[in-house]
C-alpha positions in Angstrom: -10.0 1.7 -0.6 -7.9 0.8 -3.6 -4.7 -0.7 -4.3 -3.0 -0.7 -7.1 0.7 -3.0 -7.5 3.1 -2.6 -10.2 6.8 -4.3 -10.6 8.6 -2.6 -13.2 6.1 -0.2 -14.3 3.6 -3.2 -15.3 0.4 -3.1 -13.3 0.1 -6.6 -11.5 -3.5 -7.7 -11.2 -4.7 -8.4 -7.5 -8.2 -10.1 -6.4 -10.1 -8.9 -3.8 -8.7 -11.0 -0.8 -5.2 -10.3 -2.0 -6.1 -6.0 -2.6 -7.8 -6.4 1.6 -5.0 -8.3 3.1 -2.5 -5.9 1.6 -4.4 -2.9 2.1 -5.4 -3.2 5.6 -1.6 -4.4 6.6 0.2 -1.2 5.1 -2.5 0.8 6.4 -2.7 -0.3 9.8 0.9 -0.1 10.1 1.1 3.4 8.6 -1.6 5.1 10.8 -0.4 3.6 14.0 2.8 5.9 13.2 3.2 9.5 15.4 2.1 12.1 13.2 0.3 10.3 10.5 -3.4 12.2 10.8 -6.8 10.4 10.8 -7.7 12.1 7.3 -4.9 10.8 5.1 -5.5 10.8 1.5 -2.9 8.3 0.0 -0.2 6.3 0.7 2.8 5.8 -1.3 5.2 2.9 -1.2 8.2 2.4 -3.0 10.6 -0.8 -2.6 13.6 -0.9 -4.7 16.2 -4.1 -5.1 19.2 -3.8 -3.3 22.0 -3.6 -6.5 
């Protein structure tokens, strides 16, 4: 698995722990959702500020 993280289009570096812990958290909480299927491809988040 891979993760990437950008803020404002600039890619944000992550090391190894940080790419697991955030990787395994948004895909654990994904797949435990109704409908999501065990042969997923990719998972897209986006977070916007509140303006």
């Amino acid at each position: 698995m891979s993760l990437k993280l950008r803020v404002d289009g600039k890619e944000i570096p992550l090391n190894e722990f940080v790419e697991k812990i955030l990787s395994g958290t948004i895909v654990g909480a994904v797949t435990s959702l109704k409908g999501i299927k065990d042969d997923w491809k990719k998972i897209e988040i986006e977070i916007m500020a509140k303006t």
